[in-house]
C-alpha positions, -999 to +999 in steps of 0.1 A: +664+488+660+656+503+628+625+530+624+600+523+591+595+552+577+565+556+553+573+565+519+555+596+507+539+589+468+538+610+441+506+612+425+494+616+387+468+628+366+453+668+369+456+691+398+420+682+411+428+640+403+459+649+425+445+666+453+416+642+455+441+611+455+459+624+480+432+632+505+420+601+502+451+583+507+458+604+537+424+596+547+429+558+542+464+557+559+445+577+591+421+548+592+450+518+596+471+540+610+474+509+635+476+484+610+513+468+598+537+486+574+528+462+543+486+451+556+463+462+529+438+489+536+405+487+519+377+507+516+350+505+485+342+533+465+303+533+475+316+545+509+341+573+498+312+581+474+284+586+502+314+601+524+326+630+499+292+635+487+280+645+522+312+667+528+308+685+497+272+685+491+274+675+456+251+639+440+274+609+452+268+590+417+292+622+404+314+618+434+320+578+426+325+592+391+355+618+402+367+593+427+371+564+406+387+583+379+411+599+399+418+568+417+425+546+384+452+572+373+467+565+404+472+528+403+504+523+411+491+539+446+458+520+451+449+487+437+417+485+422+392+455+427+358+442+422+343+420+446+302+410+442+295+442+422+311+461+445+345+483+436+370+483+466+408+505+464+434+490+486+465+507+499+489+506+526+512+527+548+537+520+523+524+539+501+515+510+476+499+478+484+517+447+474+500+412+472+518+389+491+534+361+472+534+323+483+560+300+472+548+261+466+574+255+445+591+233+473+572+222+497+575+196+531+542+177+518+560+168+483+592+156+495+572+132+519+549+121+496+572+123+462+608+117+469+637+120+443+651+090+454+625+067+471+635+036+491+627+003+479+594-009+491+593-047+498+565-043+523+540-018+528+555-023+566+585+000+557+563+027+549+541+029+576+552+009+606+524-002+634+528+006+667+510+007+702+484+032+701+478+052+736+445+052+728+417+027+729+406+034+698+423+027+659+432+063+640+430+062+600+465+065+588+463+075+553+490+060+527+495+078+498+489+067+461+527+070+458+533+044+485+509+024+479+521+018+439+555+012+451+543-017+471+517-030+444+481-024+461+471-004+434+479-008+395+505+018+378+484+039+350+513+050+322+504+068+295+532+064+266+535+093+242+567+077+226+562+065+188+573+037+168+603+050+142+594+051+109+620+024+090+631+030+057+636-003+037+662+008+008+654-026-023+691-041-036+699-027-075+687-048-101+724-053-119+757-036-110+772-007-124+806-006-135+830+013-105+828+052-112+791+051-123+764+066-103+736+042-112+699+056-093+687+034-064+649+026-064+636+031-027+607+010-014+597+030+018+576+008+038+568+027+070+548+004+098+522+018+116+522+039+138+510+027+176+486+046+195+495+055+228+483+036+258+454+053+274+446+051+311+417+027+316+380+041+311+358+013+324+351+003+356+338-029+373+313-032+401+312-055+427+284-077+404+303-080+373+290-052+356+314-033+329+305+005+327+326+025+300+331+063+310+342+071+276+307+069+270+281+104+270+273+118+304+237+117+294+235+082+280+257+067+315+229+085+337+204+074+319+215+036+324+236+030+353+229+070+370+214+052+402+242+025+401+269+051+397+254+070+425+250+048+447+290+033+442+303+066+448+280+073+484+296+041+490+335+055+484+329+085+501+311+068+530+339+044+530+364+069+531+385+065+567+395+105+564+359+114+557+374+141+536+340+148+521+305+140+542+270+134+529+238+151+534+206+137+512+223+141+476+249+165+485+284+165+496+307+188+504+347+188+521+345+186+558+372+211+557+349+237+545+315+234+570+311+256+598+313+243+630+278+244+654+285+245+693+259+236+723+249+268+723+238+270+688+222+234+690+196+250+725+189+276+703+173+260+672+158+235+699+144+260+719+135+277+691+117+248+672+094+238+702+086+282+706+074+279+674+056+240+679+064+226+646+091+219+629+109+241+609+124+247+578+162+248+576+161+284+557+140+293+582+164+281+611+187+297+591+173+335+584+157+337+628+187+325+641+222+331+625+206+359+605+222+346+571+212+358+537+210+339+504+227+361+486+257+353+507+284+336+489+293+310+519+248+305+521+247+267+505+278+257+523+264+274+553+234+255+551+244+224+543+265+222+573+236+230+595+214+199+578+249+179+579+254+186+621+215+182+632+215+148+617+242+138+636+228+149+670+206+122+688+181+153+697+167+163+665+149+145+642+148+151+598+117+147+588+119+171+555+116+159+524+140+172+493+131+207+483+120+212+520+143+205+545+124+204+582+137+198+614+120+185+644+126+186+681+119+160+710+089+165+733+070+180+706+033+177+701+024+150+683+006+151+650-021+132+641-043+109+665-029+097+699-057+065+699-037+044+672-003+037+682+029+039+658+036+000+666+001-009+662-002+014+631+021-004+614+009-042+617-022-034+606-010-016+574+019-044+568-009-057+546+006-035+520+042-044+525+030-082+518+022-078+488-019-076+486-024-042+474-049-035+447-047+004+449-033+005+413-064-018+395-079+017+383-047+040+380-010+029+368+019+051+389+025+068+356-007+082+355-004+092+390+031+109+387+021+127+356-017+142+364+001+146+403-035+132+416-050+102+427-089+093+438-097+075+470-127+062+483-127+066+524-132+037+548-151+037+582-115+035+602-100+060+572-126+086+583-131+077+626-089+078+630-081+107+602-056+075+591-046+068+553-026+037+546+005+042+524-005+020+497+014+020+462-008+044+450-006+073+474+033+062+475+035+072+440+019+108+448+039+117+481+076+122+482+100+095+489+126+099+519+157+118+517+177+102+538+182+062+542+176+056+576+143+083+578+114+075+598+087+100+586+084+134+573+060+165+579+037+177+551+009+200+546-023+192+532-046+222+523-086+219+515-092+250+496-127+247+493-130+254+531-093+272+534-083+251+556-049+235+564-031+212+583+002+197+592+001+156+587+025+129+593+035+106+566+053+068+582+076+053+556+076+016+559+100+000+576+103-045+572+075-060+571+053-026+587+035-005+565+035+030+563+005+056+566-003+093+568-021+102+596-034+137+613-066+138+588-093+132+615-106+171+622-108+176+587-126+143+577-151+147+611-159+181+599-164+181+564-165+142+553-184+110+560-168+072+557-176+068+513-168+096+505-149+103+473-119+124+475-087+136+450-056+140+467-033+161+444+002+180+444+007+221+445+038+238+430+051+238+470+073+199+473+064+196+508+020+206+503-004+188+492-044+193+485-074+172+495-107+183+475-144+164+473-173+168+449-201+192+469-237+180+464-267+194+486-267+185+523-283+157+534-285+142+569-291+101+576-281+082+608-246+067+604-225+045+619-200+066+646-180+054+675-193+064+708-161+063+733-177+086+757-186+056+782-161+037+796-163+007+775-161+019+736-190+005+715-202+016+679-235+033+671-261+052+650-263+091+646-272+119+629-247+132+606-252+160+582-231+158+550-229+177+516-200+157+495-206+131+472-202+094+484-201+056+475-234+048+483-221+007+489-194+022+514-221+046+533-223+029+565-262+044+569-283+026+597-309+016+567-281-004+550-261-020+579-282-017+607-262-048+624-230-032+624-239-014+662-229-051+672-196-051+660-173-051+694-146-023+694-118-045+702-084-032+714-061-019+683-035-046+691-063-078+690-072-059+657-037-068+641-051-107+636-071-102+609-082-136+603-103-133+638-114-100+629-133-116+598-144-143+620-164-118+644-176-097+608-190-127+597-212-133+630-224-102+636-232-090+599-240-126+577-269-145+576-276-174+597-281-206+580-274-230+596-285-248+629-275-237+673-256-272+671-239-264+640-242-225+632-230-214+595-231-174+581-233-162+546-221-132+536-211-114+502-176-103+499-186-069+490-202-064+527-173-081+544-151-060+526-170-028+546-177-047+575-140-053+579-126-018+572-146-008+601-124-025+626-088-022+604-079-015+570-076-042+545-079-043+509-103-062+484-067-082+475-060-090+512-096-100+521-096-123+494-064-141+502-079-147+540-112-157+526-094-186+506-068-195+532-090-196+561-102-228+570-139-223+579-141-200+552-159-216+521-173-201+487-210-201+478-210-222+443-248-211+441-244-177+446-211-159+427-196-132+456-210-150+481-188-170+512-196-195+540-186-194+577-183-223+600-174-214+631-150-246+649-164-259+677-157-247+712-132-267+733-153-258+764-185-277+751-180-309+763-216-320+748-232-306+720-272-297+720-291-317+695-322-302+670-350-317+691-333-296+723-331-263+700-363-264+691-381-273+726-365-243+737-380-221+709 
């Protein structure tokens, strides 16, 4: 067995360049002395810089400057290279470091993939043959293009670059020439055209019929069919059986390239999450835990496979939005009121999912999107539950869901003229369930009264939003409030102090709609039927005209359109469509706005009292 024996190099440039060179290379070699014969050894030239500078007591921007000259002189010693800014030497023991050299000129993956002489393929069977797997379940096997042309699943693309000859077409003499005599020939040259090569085809067909042309601008394809192209190549990767690349939101990267999470990571950024008691953003995940900066060059792949592994584990939830990425946790507190369940929630918004919506009579979604704002006027159930149904108004202002299959995500709503801020909730709808925002109900109780008039508009942050009112001087009247202190729930009158400006129609004051204390707080799932619920408005707020033996209410539709947003939310559309559907509901032909309620009889009335017996009892 053969010593190595490091080969000493010879150094250029001045006496000083020399010396220095070589007491850095010695230097170098001391620090891999346990390295192999031929591994690089690096070190950058800020640290022989700060190193030098300290020995010698001398500025270390003029040692770099010494150092890197006498270094470049030497090249054929130390290899010079810049990495992020940053200038790193490599060496080795050698004495020179040499890059080592790959060679893919012949490799195992091209002759099974590409062979000189392929087989004939009569069926795809010969190629890949099936057998008994020990396993339960069915593994991908991936065919390649090669293959798969041989045996006619997929079309051959050739591109010719041969040319048709030209032909020369020489014309017969016009008399002959006696033998001896060069006579001049008169040449008609008619050269066909050429052909163009074949080109490879540029338009593709979708599943519908519909003939896209990539020759076409990038701009002018985006423009028309970007959503449609999108969404066929989500379906291609997502179809993919190798999952060679994966999908998070509008990103994708290879699967070959994430990092890999364990268990312990994953308790971390859970324990973490409910330490803090909200969720979090990724970044912020991100920076606390794995300590990763963004100026790192692996920092978006990084992070994407973080967003790419939580939403594949059953124990977190995404409920970001894009341009803010959050993460929640289960078991942690809920936002928003705990007295209106999710379920519930949802039927009594699924209004808006049914088509009676009227929140865009006064403002188009293009207004909306471009001034970012949109006015609301609040309701009695609004204000008491801090709820806001997701109609196609407020839709238009708050971001959409990143992912398909989200449930709700987590913004921040801030009311700068108090400085106050709060998380809230936002429900996407989901079938036939509306969706909502909830979490408003301290900061309406505190600062707001049901009619109110308030802007919800964007800020330069995605994921917060701002909630401001018109301030007037305050003024206190009774108003109607929901007393659940006792044991059975039941509305009321009290003193509430307010200073923003309000609908005075939708300002439930005791002066105004005195009979509302009536009203029965019913259960939030008996509150669902609306039809009954506008049965019950009628009799406690219209006006009796008819008899005990036949009883009748008239109401206009402007107080059962308060009266009714009391007990659930409904819309001016929606209370029109059960006004004219119901059956005892009848319109006032004297009186324009005005409706009629017959009650149906009672099943349990076996005999009905007559006039005479009414009045007796008078």
């Amino acid at each position: 067995m053969t010593a190595v024996t490091r080969e000493r190099p010879t150094f250029a440039g001045t006496e000083e360049q020399q010396a220095l060179a070589e007491e850095i290379y010695q230097l170098m070699v001391a620090q891999g002395r346990l390295f192999a014969f031929d591994a690089p050894i690096r070190q950058t030239l800020q640290n022989l810089a700060d190193f030098y500078a300290r020995q010698r007591q001398m500025d270390p921007a003029e040692a770099a400057r010494l150092i890197d000259e006498a270094l470049r002189v030497n090249d054929h010693v130390f290899a010079r290279q810049e990495t992020n800014g940053d200038v790193v030497f490599i060496t080795s023991r050698r004495g020179r470091y040499i890059p080592p050299q790959v060679d893919t000129v012949h490799t195992f993956k091209q002759r099974l993939y590409e062979p000189e002489n392929p087989l004939p393929v009569d069926d795809i069977s010969v190629v890949v043959t099936t057998t008994r797997p020990a396993l339960t379940t069915v593994e991908p096997v991936f065919i390649s293009e090669y293959w798969q042309q041989q045996a006619g699943l997929i079309p051959v693309v050739v591109e010719s670059t041969v040319e048709t000859p030209v032909e020369a077409v020489v014309a017969a003499p016009e008399a002959a020439e006696p033998a001896g005599v060069s006579a001049p020939l008169e040449e008609e040259s008619r050269v066909a055209p050429p052909v163009e090569p074949a080109q490879a085809n540029t338009v593709i067909v979708l599943p519908n019929g519909l003939q896209i042309d990539l020759r076409r601008p990038v701009e002018e394809l985006m423009a028309q069919h970007g959503n449609t192209l999108m969404s066929q190549l989500r379906m291609a990767i997502e179809n993919d059986p190798l999952r060679r690349l994966v999908i998070f939101g509008n990103q994708a990267f290879p699967e070959a390239a994430l990092v890999s999470f364990g268990k312990n990571d994953l308790r971390r950024i859970s324990e973490y999450i409910k330490e803090v008691g909200e969720p979090l953003l990724d970044t912020q995940i991100i920076a606390d835990i794995f300590y990763h900066n963004p100026r790192q060059s692996d920092y978006e792949v990084f992070r994407f496979a973080l967003n790419y592994r939580l939403s594949r584990e059953k124990d977190f939830e995404f409920v970001g939005i894009e341009g803010a990425r959050l993460w929640s946790v289960r078991n942690l507190p809920a936002i928003g009121t705990k007295r209106v369940k999710a379920s519930e929630m949802g039927q009594l918004a699924g209004y808006i999912e049914e088509g009676f919506d009227d929140s865009l009579a006064e403002q188009s979604i293009d207004s909306i999107r471009k001034s970012g704002q949109v006015s609301h006027v609040l309701t009695f159930f609004e204000w008491e539950y801090g709820i806001l149904p997701l109609t196609r108004a407020l839709a238009a202002l708050l971001p959409q869901p990143l992912l398909a299959d989200q449930r709700s995500a987590v913004l921040r709503f801030e009311l700068p003229q108090h400085y106050l801020s709060t998380l809230v909730e936002l429900r996407y709808p989901t079938g036939n369930r509306g969706g909502w925002v909830q979490g408003f109900e301290t900061l309406f109780h505190d600062y707001l009264v049901p009619g109110a008039l308030i802007t919800l508009m964007r800020t330069d942050d995605p994921r917060t939003f701002a909630i401001t009112y018109e301030e007037q001087e305050e003024t206190q009247d009774r108003l109607l409030v929901l007393d659940e202190t006792k044991k059975t729930p039941k509305f009321t009158f009290a003193n509430i102090s307010y200073a923003c400006v309000v609908d005075t129609d939708m300002l439930l004051s005791q002066q105004q709609y005195g009979r509302l204390r009536n009203l029965k707080a019913f259960p939030m799932n008996e509150r669902r039927k609306a039809d009954l619920m506008l049965e019950h408005v009628f009799e406690i707020i219209g006006a009796p005209v008819g008899t005990r033996a036949e009883p009748k209410y008239a109401a206009s539709f402007e107080t059962l359109f308060v009266a009714l947003n009391v007990l659930r939310p409904a819309s001016r559309e929606y209370l029109t469509h059960l006004l004219a559907e119901g059956d005892n509901f009848a319109p006032d032909a004297s009186r324009p706005g005005w409706w009629f309620y017959t009650p149906p009889p009672s099943p349990e009335e076996d005999e009905e009292p007559d006039d005479e017996d009414f009045d007796d009892e008078e």
